[in-house]
C-alpha atoms as one frame of an Amber mdcrd trajectory, in Angstrom:
protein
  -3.458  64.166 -27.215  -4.380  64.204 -30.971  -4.086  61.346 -32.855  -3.714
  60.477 -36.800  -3.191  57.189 -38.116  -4.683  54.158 -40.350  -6.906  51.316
 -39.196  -6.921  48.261 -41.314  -9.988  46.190 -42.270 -10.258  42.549 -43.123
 -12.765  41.915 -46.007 -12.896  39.749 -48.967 -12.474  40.571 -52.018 -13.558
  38.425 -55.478 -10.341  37.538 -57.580 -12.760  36.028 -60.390 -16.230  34.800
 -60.368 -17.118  32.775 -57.173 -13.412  32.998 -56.058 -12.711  35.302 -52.628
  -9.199  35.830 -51.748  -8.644  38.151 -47.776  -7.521  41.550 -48.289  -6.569
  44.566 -45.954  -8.480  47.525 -46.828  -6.470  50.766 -45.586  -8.253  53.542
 -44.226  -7.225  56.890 -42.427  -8.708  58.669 -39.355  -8.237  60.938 -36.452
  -9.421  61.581 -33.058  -8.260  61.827 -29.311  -5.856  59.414 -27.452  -7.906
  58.448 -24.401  -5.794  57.076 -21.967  -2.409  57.161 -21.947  -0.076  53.748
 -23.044   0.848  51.014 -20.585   3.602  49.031 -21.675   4.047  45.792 -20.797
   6.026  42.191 -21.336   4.290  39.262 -21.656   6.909  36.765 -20.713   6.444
  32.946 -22.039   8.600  30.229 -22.193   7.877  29.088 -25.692   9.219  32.002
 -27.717  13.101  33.692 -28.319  11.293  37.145 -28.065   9.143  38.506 -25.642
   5.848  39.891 -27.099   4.917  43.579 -25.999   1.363  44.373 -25.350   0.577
  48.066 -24.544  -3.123  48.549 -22.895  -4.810  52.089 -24.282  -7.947  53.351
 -26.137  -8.097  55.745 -28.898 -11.119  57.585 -29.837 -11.387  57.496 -33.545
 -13.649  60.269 -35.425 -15.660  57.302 -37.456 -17.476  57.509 -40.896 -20.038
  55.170 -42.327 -17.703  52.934 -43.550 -16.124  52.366 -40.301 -19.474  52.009
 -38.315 -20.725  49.422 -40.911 -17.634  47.235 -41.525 -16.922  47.585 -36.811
 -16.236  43.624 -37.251 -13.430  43.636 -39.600 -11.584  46.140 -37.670  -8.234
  44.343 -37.333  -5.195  46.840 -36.618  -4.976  50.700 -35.567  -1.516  52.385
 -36.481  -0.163  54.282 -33.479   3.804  55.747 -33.292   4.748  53.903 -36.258
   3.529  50.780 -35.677   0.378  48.841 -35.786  -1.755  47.673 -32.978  -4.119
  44.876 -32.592  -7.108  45.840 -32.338  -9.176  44.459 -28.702 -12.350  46.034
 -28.511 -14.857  48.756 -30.283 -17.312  50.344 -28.412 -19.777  52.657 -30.781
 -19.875  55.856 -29.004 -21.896  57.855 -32.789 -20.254  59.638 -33.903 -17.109
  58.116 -32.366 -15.813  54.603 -31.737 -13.513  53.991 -29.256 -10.780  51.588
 -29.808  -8.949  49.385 -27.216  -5.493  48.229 -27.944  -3.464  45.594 -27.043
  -0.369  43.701 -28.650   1.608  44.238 -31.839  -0.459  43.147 -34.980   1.666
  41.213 -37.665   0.079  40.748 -41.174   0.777  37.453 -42.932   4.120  38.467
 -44.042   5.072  38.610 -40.083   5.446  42.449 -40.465   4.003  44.639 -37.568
   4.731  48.030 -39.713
């Protein structure tokens, strides 16, 4: 199955002189979905809602920017939503990405 979607990067950025705030950089790809999803509940006493982790990798079509900056790698977007981000395993000129749980940015947002 083909895949299209974003993958968001954690870098810092200088504000002013000497000062470094985080920021997301947003960048687009494509490639193959690998395996197909496994949804599942993780079920804990200390929260209202149950968190949702879903176990697949995607096989992203990479470019320089994503084989130099694999560290920052923080979120992949898949059916609407973004994904944390596990694992990346260099496979030049591909990287394939393991996913796990919903990825919330510091608003709390997961889209």
């Amino acid at each position: 199955m083909k895949w299209r979607g974003e993958i968001g990067f954690a870098q810092s950025a200088e504000i002013r002189p000497g000062i470094y705030a985080p920021t997301m950089v947003r960048r687009n790809y494509r490639g193959d979905v690998n395996t197909h999803p496994v949804w599942r509940n993780q079920y804990s006493s200390e929260g209202v809602n149950d968190d949702i982790n879903m176990s697949m990798t995607i096989s992203v079509v990479a470019d320089p920017y994503a084989i130099q900056n694999l560290g920052y790698m923080k979120y992949i977007t898949y059916n609407g939503s973004k994904w944390k981000i596990n694992s990346v395993e260099p496979t030049i000129p591909r990287l394939t990405v393991s996913i796990g749980g919903l990825y919330n940015d510091s608003t709390g947002n997961a889209n």
